[in-house]
C-alpha positions in Angstrom: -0.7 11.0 7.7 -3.5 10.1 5.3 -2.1 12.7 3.1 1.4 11.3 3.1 0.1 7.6 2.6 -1.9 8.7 -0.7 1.0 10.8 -1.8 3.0 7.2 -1.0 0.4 5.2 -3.4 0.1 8.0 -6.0 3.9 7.5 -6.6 4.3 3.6 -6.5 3.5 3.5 -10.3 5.6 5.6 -11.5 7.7 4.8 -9.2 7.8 0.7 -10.5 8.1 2.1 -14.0 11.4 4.2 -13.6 12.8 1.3 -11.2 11.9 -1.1 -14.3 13.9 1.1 -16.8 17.0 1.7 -14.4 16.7 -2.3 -14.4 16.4 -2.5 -18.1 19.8 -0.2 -18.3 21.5 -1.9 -16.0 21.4 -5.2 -17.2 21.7 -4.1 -20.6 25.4 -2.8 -19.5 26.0 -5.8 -18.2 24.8 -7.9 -21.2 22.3 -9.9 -19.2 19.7 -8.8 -21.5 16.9 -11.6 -21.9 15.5 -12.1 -25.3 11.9 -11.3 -25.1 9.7 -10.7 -28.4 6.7 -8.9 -26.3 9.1 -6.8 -24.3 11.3 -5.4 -26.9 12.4 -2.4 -24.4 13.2 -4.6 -21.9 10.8 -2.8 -19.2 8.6 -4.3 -17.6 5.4 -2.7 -16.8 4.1 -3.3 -13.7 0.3 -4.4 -14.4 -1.0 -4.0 -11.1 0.6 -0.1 -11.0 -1.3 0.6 -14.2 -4.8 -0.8 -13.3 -4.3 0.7 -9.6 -4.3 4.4 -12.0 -6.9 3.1 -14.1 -9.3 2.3 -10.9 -8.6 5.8 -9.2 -9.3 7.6 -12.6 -12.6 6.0 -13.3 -13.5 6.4 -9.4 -12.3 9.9 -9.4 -14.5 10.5 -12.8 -17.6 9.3 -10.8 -18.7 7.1 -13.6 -19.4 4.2 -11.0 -22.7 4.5 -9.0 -22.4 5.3 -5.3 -24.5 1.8 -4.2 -21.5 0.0 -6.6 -18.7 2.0 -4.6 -20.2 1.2 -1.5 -20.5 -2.3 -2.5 -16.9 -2.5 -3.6 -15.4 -0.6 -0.2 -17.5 -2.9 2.1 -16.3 -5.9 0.2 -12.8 -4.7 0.3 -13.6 -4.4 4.4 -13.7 -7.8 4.6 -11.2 -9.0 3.0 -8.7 -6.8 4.9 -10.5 -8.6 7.9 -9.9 -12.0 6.9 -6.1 -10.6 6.0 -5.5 -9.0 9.3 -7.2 -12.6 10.8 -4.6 -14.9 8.7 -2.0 -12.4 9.7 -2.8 -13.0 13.4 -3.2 -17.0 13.7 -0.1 -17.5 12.0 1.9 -15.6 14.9 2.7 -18.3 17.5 2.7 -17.5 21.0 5.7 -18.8 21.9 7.5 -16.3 18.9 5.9 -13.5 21.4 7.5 -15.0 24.2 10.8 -15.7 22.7 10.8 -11.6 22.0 10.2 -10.9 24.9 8.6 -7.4 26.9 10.3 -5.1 24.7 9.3 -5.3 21.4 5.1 -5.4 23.3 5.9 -2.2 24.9 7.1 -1.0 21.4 3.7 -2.0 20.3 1.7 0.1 22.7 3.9 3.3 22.5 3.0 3.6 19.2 -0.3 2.8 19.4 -0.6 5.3 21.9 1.0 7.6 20.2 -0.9 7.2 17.2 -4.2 7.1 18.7 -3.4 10.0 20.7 -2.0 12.1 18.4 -4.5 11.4 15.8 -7.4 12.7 18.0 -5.2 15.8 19.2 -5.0 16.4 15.3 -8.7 15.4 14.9 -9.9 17.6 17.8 -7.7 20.8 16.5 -9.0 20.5 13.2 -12.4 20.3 13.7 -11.6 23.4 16.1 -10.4 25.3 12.8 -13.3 24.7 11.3 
């Protein structure tokens, strides 16, 4: 799974890139071209894509000291608290209610399921090993 979610992330940029230029085709067919003096090509580069590369380069190059990295993953810890927090108190209680059992038992199959399975896949591993 973690394997599959990097290989996911690798290909988002280019990904965002080739979506941009089947964009820029398409609306050139169609003659919906903006006029745009910076974006002569008519693609539009997804920024975020391109620093996302740039950040895993210069981490993969190890150019960044360790107490930095550290720094930088516990930071990112808690903002992806505080996200998971504003997720949670903006789901109402009566929205869980209104859905009813099914989509709860949902829930904990696949959390089950994942938790399970992840330490089946854990245990075997570190078997192989």
């Amino acid at each position: 799974a973690v394997i599959e979610k990097m290989l996911r992330v690798m290909m988002l940029a280019p990904f965002l890139v080739a979506l941009s230029f089947w964009q820029s085709k398409k609306r050139a067919k169609s003659g919906n071209t903006i006029s745009n003096e910076d974006n002569k090509s008519g693609i539009s580069i997804p920024w975020f894509a391109v620093l996302f590369i740039v950040a895993s380069g210069v981490h993969s190059l190890s150019i960044i000291p360790q107490v930095a990295t550290s720094a930088v993953v516990w930071f990112d810890n808690i903002l992806l608290t505080i996200a998971m927090v504003a997720l949670g108190l903006r789901t109402h209680v009566g929205a869980i209610r209104q859905a009813g059992i099914k989509p709860l038992l949902l829930a904990l199959c696949l959390f089950l399921f994942l938790t399970l399975g992840g330490y089946v896949i854990n245990i075997g591993i570190a078997e192989l090993f």
